[in-house]
C-alpha positions as CSV (number, residue, x, y, z in Angstrom):
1,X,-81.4,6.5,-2.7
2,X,-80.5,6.2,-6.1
3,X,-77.6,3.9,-6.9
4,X,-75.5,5.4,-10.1
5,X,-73.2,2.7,-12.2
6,X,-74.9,-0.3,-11.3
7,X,-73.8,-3.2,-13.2
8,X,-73.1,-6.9,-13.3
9,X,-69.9,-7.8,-11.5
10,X,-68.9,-9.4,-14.9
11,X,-69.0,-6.0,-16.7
12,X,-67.4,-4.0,-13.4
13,X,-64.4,-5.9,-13.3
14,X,-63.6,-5.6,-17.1
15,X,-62.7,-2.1,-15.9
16,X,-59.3,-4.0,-14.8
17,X,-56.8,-3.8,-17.5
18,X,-53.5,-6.1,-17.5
19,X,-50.7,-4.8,-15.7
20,X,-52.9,-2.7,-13.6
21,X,-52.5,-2.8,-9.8
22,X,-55.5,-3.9,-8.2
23,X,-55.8,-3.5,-4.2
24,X,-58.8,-5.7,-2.3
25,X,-59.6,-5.3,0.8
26,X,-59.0,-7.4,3.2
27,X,-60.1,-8.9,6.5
28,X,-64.0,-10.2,6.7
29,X,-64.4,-7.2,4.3
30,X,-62.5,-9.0,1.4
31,X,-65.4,-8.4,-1.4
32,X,-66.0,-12.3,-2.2
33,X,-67.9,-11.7,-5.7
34,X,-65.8,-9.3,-7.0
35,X,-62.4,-11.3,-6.4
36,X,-64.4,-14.5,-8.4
37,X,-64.9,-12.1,-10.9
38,X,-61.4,-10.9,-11.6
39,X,-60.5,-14.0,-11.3
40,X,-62.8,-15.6,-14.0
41,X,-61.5,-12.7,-16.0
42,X,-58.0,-14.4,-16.3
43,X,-57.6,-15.6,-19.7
44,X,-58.2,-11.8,-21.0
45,X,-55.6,-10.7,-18.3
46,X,-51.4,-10.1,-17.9
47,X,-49.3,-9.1,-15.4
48,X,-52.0,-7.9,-13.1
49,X,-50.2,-7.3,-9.3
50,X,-52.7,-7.6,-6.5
51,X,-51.8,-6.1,-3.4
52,X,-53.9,-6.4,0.1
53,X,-53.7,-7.2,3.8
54,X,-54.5,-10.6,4.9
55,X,-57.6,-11.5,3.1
56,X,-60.6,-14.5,3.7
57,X,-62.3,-16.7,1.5
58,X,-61.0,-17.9,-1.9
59,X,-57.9,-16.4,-3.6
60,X,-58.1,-17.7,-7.0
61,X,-55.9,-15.3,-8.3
62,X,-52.7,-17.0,-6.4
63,X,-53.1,-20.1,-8.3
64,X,-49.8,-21.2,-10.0
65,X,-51.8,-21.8,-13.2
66,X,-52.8,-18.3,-13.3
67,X,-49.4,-16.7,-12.7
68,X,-48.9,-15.2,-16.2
69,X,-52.3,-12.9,-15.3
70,X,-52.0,-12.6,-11.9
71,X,-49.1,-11.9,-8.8
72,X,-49.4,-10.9,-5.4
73,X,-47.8,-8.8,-2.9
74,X,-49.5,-9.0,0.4
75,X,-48.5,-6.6,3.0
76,X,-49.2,-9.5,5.7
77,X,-49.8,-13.1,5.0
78,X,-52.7,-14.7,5.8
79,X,-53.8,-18.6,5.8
80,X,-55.4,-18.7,2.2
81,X,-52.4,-17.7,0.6
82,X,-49.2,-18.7,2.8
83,X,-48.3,-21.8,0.6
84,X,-48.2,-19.7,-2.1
85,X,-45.7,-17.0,-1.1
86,X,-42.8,-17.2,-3.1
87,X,-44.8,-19.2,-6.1
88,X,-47.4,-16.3,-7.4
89,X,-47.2,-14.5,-4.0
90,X,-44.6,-11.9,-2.4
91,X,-44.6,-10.5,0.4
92,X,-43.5,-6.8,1.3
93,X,-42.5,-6.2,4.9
94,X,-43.4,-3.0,5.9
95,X,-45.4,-1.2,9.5
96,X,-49.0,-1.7,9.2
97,X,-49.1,2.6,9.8
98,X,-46.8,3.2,7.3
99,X,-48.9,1.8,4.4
100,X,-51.0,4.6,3.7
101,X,-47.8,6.6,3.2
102,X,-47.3,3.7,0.2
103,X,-50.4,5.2,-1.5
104,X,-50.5,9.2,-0.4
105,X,-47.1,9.8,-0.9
106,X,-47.4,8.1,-4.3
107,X,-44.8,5.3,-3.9
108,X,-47.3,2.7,-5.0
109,X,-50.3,3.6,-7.6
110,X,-53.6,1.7,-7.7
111,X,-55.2,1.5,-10.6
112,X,-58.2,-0.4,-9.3
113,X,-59.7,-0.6,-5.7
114,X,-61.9,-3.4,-4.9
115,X,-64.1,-2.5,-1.9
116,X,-67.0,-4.3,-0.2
117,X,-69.3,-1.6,1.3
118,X,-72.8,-1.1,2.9
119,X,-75.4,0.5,1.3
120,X,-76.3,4.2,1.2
121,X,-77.6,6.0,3.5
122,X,-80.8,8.8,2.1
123,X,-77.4,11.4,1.5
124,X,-76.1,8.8,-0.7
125,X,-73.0,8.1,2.0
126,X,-71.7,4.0,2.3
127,X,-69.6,3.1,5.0
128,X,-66.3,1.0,4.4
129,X,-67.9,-1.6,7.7
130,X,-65.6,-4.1,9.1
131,X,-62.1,-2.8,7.2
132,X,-61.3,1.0,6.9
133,X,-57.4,0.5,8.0
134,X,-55.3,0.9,4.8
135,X,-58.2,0.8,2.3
136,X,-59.7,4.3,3.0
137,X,-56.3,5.8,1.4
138,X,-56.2,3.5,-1.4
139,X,-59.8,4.4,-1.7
140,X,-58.6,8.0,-1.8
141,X,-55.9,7.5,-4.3
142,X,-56.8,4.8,-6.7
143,X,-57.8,5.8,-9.8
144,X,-60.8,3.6,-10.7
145,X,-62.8,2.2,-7.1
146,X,-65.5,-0.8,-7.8
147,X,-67.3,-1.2,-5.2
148,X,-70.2,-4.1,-3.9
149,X,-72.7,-2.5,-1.9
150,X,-73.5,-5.2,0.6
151,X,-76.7,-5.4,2.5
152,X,-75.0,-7.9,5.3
153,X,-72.2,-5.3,5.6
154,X,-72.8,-3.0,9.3
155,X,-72.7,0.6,8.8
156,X,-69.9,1.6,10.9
157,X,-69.0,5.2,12.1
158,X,-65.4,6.9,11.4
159,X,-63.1,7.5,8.1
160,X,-65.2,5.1,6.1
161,X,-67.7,7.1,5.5
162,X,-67.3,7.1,1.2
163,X,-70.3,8.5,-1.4
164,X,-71.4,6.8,-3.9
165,X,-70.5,9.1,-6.3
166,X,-66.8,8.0,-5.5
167,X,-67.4,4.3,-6.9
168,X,-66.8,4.1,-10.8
169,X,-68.9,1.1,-10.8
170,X,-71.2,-0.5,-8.2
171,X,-72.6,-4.1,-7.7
172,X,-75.6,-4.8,-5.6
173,X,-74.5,-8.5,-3.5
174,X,-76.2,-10.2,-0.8
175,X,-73.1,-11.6,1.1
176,X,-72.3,-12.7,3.7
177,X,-69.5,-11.2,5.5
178,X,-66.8,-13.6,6.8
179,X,-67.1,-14.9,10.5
180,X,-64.2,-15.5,12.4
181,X,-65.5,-18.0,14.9
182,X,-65.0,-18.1,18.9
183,X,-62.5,-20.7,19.8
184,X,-62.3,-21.2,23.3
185,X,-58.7,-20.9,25.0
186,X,-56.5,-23.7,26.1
187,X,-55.6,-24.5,29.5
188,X,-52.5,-22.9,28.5
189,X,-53.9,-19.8,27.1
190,X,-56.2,-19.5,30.1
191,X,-53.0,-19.5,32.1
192,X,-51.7,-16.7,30.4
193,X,-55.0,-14.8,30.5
194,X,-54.5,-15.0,34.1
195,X,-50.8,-13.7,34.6
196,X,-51.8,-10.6,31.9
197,X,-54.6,-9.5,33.6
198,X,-53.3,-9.4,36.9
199,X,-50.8,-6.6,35.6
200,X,-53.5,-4.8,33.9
201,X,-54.5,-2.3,35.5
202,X,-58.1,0.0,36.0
203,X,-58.1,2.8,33.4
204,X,-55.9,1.2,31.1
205,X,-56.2,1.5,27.2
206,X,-55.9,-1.8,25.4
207,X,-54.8,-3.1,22.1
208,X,-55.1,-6.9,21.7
209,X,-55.8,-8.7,18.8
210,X,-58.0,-12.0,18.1
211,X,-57.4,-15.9,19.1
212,X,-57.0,-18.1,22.4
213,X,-54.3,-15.9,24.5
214,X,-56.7,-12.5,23.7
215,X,-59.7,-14.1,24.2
216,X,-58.4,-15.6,27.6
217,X,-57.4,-12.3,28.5
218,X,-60.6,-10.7,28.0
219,X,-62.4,-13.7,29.9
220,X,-60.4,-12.5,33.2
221,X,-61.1,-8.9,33.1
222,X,-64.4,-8.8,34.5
223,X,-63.3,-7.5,37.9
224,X,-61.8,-4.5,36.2
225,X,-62.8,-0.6,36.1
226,X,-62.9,2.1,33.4
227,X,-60.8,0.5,30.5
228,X,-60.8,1.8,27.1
229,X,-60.0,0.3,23.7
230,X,-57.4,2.0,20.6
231,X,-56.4,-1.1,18.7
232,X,-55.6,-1.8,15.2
233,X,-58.5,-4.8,15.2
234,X,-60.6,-6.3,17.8
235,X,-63.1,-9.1,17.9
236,X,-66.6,-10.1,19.5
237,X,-64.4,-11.0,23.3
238,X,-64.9,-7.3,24.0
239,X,-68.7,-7.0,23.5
240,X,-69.2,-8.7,26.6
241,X,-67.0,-6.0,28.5
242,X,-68.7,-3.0,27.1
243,X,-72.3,-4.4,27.9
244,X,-70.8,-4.9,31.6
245,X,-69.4,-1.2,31.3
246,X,-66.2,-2.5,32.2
247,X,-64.9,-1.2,28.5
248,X,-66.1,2.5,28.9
249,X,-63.6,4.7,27.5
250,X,-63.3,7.3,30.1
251,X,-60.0,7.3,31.9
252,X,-58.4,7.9,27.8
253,X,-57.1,10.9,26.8
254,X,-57.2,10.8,23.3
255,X,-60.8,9.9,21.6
256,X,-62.2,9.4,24.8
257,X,-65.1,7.0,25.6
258,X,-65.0,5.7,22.1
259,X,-63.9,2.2,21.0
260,X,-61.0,3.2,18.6
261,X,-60.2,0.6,15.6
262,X,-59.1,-0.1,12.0
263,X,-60.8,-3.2,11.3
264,X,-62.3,-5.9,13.0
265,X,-62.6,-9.7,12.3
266,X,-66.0,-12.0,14.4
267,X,-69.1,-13.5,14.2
268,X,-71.9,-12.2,13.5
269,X,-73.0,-10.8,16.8
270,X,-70.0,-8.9,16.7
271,X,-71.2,-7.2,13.0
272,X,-74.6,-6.5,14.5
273,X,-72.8,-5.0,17.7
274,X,-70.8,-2.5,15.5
275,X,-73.8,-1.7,13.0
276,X,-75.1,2.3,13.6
277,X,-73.2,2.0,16.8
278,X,-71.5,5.5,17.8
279,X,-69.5,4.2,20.6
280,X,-67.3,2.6,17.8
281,X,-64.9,4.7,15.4
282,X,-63.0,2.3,12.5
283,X,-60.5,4.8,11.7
284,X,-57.3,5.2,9.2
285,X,-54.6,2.8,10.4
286,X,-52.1,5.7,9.7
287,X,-53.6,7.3,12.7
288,X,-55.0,4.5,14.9
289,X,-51.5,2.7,14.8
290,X,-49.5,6.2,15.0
291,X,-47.5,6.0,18.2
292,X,-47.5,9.5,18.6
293,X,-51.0,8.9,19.1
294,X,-50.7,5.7,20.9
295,X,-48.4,7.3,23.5
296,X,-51.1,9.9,24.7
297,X,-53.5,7.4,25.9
298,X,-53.1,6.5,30.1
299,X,-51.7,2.7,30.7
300,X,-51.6,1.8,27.1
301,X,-51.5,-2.6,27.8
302,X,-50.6,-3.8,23.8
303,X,-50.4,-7.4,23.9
304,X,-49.0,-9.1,20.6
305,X,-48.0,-12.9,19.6
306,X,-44.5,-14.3,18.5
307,X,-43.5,-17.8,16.8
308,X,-40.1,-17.2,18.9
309,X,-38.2,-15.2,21.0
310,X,-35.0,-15.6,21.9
311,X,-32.9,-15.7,25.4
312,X,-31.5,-11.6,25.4
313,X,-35.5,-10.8,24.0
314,X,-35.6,-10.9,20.5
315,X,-38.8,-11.4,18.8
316,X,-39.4,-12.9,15.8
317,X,-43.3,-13.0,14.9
318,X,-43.5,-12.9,11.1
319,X,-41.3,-15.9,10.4
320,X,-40.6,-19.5,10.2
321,X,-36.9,-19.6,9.6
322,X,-36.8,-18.3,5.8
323,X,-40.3,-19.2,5.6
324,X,-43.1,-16.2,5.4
325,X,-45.8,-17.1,7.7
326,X,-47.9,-13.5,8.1
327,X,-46.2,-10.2,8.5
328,X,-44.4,-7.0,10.5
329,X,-48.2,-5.9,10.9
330,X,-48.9,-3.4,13.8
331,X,-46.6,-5.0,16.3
332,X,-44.0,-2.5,16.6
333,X,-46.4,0.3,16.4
334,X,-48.4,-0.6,19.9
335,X,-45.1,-1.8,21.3
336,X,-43.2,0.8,21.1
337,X,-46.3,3.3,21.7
338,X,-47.5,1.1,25.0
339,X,-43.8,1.8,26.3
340,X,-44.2,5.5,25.9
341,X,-47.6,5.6,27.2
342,X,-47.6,6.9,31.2
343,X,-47.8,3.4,32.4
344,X,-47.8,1.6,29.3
345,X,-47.2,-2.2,29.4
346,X,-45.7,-3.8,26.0
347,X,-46.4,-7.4,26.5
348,X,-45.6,-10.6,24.5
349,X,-48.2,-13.2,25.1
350,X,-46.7,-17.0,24.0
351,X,-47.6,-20.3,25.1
352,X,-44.3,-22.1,26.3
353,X,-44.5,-24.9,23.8
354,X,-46.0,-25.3,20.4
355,X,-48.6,-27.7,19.7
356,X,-45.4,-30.4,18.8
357,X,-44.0,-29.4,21.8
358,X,-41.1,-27.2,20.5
359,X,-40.1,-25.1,23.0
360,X,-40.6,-21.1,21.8
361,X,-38.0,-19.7,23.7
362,X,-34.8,-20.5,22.2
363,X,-31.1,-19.7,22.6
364,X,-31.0,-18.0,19.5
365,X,-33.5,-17.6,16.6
366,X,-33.6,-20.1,13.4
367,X,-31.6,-19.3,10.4
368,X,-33.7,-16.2,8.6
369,X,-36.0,-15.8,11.0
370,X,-37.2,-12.1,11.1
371,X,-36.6,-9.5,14.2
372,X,-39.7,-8.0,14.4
373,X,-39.7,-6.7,18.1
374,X,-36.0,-5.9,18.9
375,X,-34.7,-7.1,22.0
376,X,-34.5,-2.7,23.0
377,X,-38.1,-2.9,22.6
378,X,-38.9,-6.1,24.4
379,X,-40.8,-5.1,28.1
380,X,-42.8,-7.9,29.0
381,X,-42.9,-11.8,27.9
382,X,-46.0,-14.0,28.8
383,X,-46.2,-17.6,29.0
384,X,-48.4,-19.6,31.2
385,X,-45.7,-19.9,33.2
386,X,-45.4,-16.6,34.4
387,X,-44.0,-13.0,33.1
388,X,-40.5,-11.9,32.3
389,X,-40.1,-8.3,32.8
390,X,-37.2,-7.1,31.2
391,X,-36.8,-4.0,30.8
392,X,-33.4,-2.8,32.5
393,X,-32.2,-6.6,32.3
394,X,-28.9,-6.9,31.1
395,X,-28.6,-10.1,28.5
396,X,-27.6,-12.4,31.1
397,X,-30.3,-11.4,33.5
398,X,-32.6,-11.3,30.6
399,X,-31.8,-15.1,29.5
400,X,-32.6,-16.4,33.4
401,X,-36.0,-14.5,33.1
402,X,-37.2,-15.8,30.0
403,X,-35.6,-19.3,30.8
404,X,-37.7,-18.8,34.1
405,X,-40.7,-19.1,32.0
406,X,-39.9,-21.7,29.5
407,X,-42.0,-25.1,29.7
408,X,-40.1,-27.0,32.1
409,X,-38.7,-29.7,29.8
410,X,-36.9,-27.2,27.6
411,X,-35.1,-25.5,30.8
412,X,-32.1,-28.1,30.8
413,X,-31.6,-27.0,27.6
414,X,-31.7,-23.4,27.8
415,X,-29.5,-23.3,31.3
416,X,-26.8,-24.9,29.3
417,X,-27.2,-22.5,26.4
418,X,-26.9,-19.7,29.1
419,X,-23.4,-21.2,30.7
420,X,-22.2,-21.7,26.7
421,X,-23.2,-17.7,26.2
422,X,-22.5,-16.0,29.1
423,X,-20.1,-18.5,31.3
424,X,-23.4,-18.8,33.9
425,X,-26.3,-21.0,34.2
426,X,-27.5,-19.2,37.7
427,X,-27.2,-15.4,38.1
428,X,-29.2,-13.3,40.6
429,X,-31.8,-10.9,39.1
């Protein structure tokens, strides 16, 4: 097939103009050339905003001596640009499927949309691989889209589907996509694993994400029947589950016996798995995160991380105090969809303690920390210790349950910060 507006990635970038918005996307898709050259293009540049999701590899344009060409707003914070948020970077809180409304409904413009796609098929069709979520509407809207056709990027099926005729200027790379290694879980972690998957039950749909308390989750669900998968992003621990037939799609009601996604973030076994594979659909996040879409799937099981919660349920999971750490993402989406799902099971997975040995569950959160999950919304809190259901609790109830399962050195503490709050360390439940 016949690739039109080829070029050097030097000449496709100078289609950037200052004070254009430029959107990359993000994820293990974040189109690694490209970025270098927009970057090297600085001393020509102004006022350029880059917007994206959590993004891998180098982020050049963040650096503080580059701030009179470049500024970012992420829509969630990842690792490569945290220290950086409130120097050259913002960040805009906002629901993971309410970001294609940004672009559609034309609150936010793009003028440039950096993609990283495979190549063609013989009808001249790429496919947006590992990261469709919020970049197939930009892809739609923005007025100029550069694109770097990517022989390492897996052809995956769904909304990413995009001709070639739709790229103002294309770059041929050899590039590897970004890995998210394996890291096994914790004792900790594998204690949670245990507790979540013995209220999981067969036929359920699940949305998880990636790390230790997922990955331990997966590890113990070997025994189960007829799952199915609609999740904003997955990684490689479900490959093993759908080679078993354990993950088979067909208790779901909604996109039934397919492996539902927006993106996804792995090694390369997990790349390979995806590539030309049917089975899997990476779809817009504005419907895969859509609780009105969520909620029609059986026994929806969304499991979903905090940094704290506190003793009447609230959760904060984008915040350190004032400080930024990642985002609102698609939290609230798959919690509040998993508890309007027949069955559904909203869960908070936490280990007790961090890694310093500060308790997570707290009497109240820090100063400026952000509510992501509302205490209304909170169902279900994991820590290795056990699970607090609490749904129906009233805030004293609640406080026993999560104090319940606290690390044991923090539950002193948090018995007196019950009797200082509600007049009563002990309370039946």
């Amino acid at each position: 097939m016949k690739i039109p507006n080829i070029m050097t990635a030097d000449k496709a970038v100078k289609l950037i103009k200052s004070g254009d918005r430029v959107l990359i996307q993000g994820g293990s898709a974040t189109p690694q050339t490209l970025v270098k050259a927009m970057v090297d293009r600085a001393p020509e540049l102004k006022g350029v905003e880059v917007v994206h999701l959590h993004t891998e590899g180098e982020c050049g344009y963040t650096a503080q001596e580059l701030s009179g060409s470049f500024h970012t707003n992420a829509f969630f914070i990842g690792g490569n640009i945290r220290k950086m948020v409130g120097v050259t970077a913002d960040y805009i809180p906002i629901f993971l499927s309410d970001i294609p409304s940004l672009f559609r409904q034309g609150y936010m413009e793009l003028d440039i949309v950096l993609v990283n796609v495979s190549p063609p098929d013989k009808h001249g069709f790429c496919s947006l691989g590992v990261s469709v979520d919020i970049v197939i509407s930009a892809v739609e809207k923005g007025k100029k889209i550069i694109a770097q056709i990517n022989s390492r990027m897996p052809r995956t099926m769904g909304d990413g589907i995009v001709h070639l005729n739709t790229f103002d200027a294309c770059v041929i790379v050899d590039e590897e996509i970004h890995e998210m290694k394996f890291v096994a879980p914790t004792e900790a972690e594998k204690a949670i694993g245990r507790n979540i998957a013995e209220i999981i039950d067969d036929g359920s749909t699940l949305q998880m994400g990636i790390g230790g308390i997922p990955n331990a989750v997966l590890t113990y669900l070997t025994n189960h029947k007829d799952l199915g998968v609609h999740t904003e992003m997955f990684s490689e621990g479900i490959v093993d589950l759908v080679e078993k037939g354990i993950v088979n799609g067909s208790k779901k009601k909604v996109n039934p016996f397919k492996i539902i996604s927006g993106f996804a973030m792995g090694t390369r076994r997990l790349y390979d798995f995806m590539d030309d594979n049917p089975e899997i659909e990476m779809l817009d996040i504005a419907y895969v995160n859509d609780t009105a879409i969520i909620r029609q799937n059986p026994k929806v099981t969304a499991i979903n991380s905090a940094i704290e919660i506190d003793i009447t349920g609230q959760v904060c999971a984008d915040s350190i105090g004032f400080r930024m750490f990642s985002g609102v993402g698609g939290q609230m989406d798959f919690m509040r969809g998993a508890a309007l799902s027949q069955g559904g099971k909203p869960i908070i997975a936490i280990t007790s303690n961090t890694m310093k040995g500060v308790s997570k569950i707290v009497p109240s959160l820090k100063p400026g920390a952000g509510v992501v999950t509302t205490r209304a919304h909170a169902r279900y809190v994991a820590t290795e210790y056990g699970i607090a259901e609490l749904f129906g609790k009233n805030l004293k109830q609640r406080a026993q349950l999560l104090r319940d399962i606290a690390h044991p050195d923090h539950r002193e503490d948090l018995d007196k910060a019950i009797f200082e709050r509600f007049g009563s360390s002990l309370m039946s439940v």
